[in-house]
C-alpha positions in Angstrom: 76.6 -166.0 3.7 79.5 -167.8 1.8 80.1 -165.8 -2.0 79.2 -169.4 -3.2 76.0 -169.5 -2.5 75.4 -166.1 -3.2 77.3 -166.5 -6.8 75.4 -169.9 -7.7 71.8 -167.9 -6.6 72.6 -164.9 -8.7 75.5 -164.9 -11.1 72.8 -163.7 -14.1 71.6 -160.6 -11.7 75.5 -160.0 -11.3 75.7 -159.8 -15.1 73.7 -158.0 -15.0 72.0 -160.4 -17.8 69.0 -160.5 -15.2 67.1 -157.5 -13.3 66.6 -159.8 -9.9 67.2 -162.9 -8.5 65.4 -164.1 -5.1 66.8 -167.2 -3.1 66.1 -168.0 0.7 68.7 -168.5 3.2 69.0 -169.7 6.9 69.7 -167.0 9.2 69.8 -167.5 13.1 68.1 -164.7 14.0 66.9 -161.2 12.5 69.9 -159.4 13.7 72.5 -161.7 12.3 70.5 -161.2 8.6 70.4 -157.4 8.6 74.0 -157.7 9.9 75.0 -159.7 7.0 72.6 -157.8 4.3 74.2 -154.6 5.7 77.7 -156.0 4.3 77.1 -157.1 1.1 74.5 -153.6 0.2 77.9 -151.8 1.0 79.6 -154.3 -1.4 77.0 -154.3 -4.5 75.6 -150.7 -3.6 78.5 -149.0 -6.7 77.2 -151.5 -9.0 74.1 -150.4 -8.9 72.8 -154.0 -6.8 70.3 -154.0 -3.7 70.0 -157.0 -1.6 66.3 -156.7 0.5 64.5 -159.5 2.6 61.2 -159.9 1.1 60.4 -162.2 4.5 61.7 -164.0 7.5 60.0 -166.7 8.9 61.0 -170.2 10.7 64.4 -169.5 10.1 64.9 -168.5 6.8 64.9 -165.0 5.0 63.7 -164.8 1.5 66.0 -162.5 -0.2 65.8 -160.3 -3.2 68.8 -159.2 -5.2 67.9 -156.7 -7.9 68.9 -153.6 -10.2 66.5 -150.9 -8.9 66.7 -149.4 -12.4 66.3 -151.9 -14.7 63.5 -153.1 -12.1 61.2 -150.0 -13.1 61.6 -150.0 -16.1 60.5 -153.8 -16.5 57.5 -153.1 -14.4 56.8 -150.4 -16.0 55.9 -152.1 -19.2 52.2 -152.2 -20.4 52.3 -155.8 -20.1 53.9 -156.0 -17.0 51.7 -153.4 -15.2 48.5 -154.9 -16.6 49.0 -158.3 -14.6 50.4 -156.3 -11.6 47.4 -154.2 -11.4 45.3 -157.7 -11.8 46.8 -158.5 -8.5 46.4 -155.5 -6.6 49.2 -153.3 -7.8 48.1 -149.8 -7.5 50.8 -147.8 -8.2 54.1 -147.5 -10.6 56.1 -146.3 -7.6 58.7 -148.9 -7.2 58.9 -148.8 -3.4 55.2 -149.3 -3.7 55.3 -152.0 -5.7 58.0 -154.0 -3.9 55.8 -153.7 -1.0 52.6 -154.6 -2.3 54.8 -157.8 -3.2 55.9 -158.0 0.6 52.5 -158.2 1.6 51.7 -160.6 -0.8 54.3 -162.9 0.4 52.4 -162.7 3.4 49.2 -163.5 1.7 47.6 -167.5 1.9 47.5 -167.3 -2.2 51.5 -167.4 -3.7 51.9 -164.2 -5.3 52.8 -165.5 -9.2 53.4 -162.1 -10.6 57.0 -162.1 -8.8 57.9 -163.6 -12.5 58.3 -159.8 -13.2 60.6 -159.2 -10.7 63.0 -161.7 -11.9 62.9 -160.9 -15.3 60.4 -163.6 -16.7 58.6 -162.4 -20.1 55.1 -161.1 -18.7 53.6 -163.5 -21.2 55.2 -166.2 -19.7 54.0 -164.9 -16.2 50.0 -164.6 -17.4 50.2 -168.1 -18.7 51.2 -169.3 -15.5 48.6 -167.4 -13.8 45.9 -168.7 -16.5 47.1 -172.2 -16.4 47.4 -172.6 -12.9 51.5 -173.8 -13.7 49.9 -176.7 -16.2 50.4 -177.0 -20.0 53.6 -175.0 -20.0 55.5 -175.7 -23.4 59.2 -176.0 -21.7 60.3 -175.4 -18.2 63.3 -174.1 -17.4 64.2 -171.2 -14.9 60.7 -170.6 -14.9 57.8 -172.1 -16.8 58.0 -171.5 -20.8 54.5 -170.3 -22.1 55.3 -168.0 -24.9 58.7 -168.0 -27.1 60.5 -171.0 -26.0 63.7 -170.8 -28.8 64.0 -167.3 -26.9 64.0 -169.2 -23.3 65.8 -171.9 -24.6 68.3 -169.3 -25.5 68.2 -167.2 -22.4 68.8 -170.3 -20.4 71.7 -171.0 -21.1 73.0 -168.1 -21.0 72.4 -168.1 -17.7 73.8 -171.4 -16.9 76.9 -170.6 -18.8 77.2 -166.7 -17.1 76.7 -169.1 -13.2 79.4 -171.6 -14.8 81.5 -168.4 -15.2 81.6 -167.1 -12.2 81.8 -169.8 -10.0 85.4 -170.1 -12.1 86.0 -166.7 -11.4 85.1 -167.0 -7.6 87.4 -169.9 -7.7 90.1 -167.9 -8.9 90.1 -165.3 -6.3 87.4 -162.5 -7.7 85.6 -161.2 -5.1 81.9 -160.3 -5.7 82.5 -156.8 -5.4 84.6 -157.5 -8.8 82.4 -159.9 -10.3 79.2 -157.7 -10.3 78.9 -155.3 -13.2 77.3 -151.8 -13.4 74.4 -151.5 -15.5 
């Protein structure tokens, strides 16, 4: 995978702005995936970054960048953990979350609390859920349904931060100096 595509898919996780950011991308085969996931988890690993599959199918892996960290502590939250125990959650282990999420993906219905794995507001998330994705009040990098001057603001701070570092890639940064420890 080229650092630009990985840059433009997560430069807010990088940040470290954002706890996760998930993006699919065509792989050959299973072996050539882990092989390439294997190289950038030694790169991101110090900075505190995990890169997983969440699923590979036709083709294409689904991939998962996130801050195990920061990720249990936002799932954690009563909010959070209310819609995640809605949907089958049962247990504040992180593993066990992140693979109740797995098996979800694997699931007919789309699993729409994987808003809290990237870092949406869970109220945002529940309004999605409750309004079957209709009557949002802005959409953005995900669908507004709660404090939109806050996810007005938030957006662009991730569009400037992706700006950023594509500059920076440009310039010669690698990735293993453009992600920050959190």
């Amino acid at each position: 995978m080229s650092e630009e595509v990985f840059v433009q898919c997560c430069a807010p996780t990088l940040a470290g702005l954002k706890t996760g950011s998930m993006f699919s991308f065509p792989y050959p085969d299973r072996d050539s995936m882990r092989e390439d996931l294997r190289r950038l988890n030694t790169v991101l690993a110090a900075r505190g970054l995990v890169v997983l599959p969440l699923r590979y199918r036709e083709g294409k892996a689904l991939l998962y960048v996130f801050r195990p960290g920061v990720l249990k502590r936002d799932l954690t939250q009563q909010d959070a953990r209310a819609i995640l125990r809605e949907a089958g959650y049962g247990s504040d282990s992180l593993s066990a979350s992140l693979h109740r999420l797995i098996e979800r993906l694997g699931q007919e219905e789309f699993p729409h609390e994987i808003g809290l794995f990237l870092s949406y507001p869970p109220e945002d998330v529940r309004g999605f859920i409750e309004n079957r994705a209709q009557n949002s009040k802005l959409t953005g990098y995900w669908k507004v349904y709660g404090d939109v001057k806050a996810a007005r603001e938030t957006f662009e701070k991730y569009r400037k931060c992706t700006e950023a570092y594509q500059r920076s890639l440009q310039a010669g940064f690698s990735l293993r100096e453009l992600a920050v420890s959190v």
